[in-house]
C-alpha positions, 0 to 999 in steps of 0.5 A: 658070175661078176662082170669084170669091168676094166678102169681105163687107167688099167687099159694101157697097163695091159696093153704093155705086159710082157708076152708071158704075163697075158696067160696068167692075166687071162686066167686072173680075169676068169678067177675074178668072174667066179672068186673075186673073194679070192684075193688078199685085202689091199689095206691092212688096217681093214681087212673086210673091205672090198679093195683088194689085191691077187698076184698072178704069174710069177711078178703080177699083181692086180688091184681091184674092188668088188661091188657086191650087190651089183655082182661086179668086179672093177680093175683098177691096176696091173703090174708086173715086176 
């Protein structure tokens, strides 16, 4: 298991996802605990780096970073289109 830890730029992000987003978003959160792998690399030019991108629901998006060692998963940023 990682501990999600979310940025306090992200707080407010969250706080203003539409109704049909926070669902979806609760199941991101549970994905990241377990595969944070998961996601897609937020640069192209260095696809093994630990920044990373996951959509979620059908206009989501999340930016985060993974620190290894320390089994923690940092977000950063949550969209919705």
């Amino acid at each position: 298991m990682y501990q999600l830890n979310v940025h306090p730029d992200a707080e407010p992000q969250i706080a203003h996802l539409p109704d049909e987003a926070l669902g979806p978003l609760a199941e991101l959160f549970a994905l990241l605990e377990t595969a944070p792998w998961s996601g897609r690399p937020f640069g192209q030019q260095n696809p093994r780096a630990n920044m990373l991108t996951h959509t979620f629901g059908e206009a989501g998006l999340a930016v985060y970073f993974v620190l290894e060692e320390q089994r923690e998963v940092h977000l950063l940023r949550v969209q919705w289109a």
